[in-house]
N, C-alpha and C positions, 0 to 999 in steps of 0.2 A: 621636202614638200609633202609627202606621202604622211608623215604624221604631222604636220600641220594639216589636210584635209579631213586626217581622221579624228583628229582632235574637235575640227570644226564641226562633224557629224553627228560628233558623239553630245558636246554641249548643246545641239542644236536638238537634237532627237529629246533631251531629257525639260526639256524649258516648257514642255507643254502639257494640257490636260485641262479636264472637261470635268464641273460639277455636277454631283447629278441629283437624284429627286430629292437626299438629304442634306445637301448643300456641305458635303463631304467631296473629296479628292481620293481615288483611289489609283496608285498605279498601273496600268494598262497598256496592251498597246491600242487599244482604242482611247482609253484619254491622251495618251502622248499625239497620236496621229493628229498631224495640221502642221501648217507652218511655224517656222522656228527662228528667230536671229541669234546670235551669239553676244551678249553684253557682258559678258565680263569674265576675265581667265584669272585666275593669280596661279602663283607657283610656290613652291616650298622647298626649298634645294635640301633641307634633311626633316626628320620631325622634331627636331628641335629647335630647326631657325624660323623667323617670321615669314608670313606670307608678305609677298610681293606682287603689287598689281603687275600683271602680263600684258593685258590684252594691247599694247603699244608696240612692245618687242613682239609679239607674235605676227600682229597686223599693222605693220608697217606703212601700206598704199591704202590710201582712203576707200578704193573701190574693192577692198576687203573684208572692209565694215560693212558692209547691208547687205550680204547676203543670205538668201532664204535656205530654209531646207526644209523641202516637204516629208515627212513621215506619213508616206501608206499604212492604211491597217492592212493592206494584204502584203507587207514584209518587205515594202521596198519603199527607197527612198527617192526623190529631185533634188539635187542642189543646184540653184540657179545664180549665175552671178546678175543677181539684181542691182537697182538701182545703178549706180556710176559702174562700167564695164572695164572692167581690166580686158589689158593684151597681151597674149591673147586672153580671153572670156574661161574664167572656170569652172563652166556648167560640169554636170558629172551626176552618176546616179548609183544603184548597186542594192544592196540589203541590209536589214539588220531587222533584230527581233529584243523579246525583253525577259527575262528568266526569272522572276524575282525582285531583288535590285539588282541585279545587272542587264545593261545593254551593250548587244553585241551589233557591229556595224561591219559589214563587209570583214567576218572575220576577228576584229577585235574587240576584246574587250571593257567596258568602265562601270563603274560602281555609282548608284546611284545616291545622293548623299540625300538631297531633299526636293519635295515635289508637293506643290501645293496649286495647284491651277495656272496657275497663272508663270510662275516660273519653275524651270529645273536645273538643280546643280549635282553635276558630276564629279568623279573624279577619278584622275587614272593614276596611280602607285610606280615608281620604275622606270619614269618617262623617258626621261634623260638618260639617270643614272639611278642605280639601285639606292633606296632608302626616299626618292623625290619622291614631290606631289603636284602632279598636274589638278587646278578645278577651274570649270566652266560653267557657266552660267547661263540659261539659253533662257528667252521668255518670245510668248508666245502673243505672233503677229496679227 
């Protein structure tokens, strides 16, 4: 459950961002900061096999799917089980910051692959098993 949360944090942290006076996207933790959902995960069991849509075997219960996650610019995050509430509810909150491309969430961390306003896609190396690829998709609510 602990990396399925982190997973959801990380995709959700990287889906957002803020244009600014030159109608340019730059990575920040001020463009990322805002609400977040998670649309879309796949996997990659090596780097030579095909990706595989996730986000079904990940998120199993419907009230998995609409969850928010707020990104602070002061270093912390909300995760809120919005919309349809599981039981129990899996609110939860904690930190993370941005280095580069990388984002680190309560600790761990994922590689940022692309970010352009409107959505972000992650990806974390090792997930499973050495040689995977976790990516996430987060766009911004």
């Amino acid at each position: 459950m602990k990396k399925l949360l982190f997973l959801s944090f990380t995709l959700a942290f990287f889906a957002s961002c803020k244009k600014n006076k030159d109608d340019t996207c730059t990575l920040s933790a001020t463009a990322v900061a805002g609400n977040h959902k998670i649309t879309g995960v796949r996997y990659k069991a090596s780097p030579a096999a095909a990706e595989v849509d996730y986000y079904s075997t990940l998120y199993t219960d419907p009230c998995e799917r609409d969850d928010v996650f707020n990104f602070n610019s002061n270093g912390t995050y909300i995760f809120t089980d919005a919309g349809l509430k599981c039981v129990p509810p899996n609110d939860d909150n904690g930190t993370w910051s941005l280095s580069g491309n990388t984002v680190t969430i309560d600790g761990d961390a994922a590689n940022v692959d692309a970010f352009n306003c409107t959505t972000l896609t992650v990806s974390i190396t090792d997930y499973f098993v050495v040689g995977d690829k976790l990516i996430i998709v987060f766009t911004r609510q």
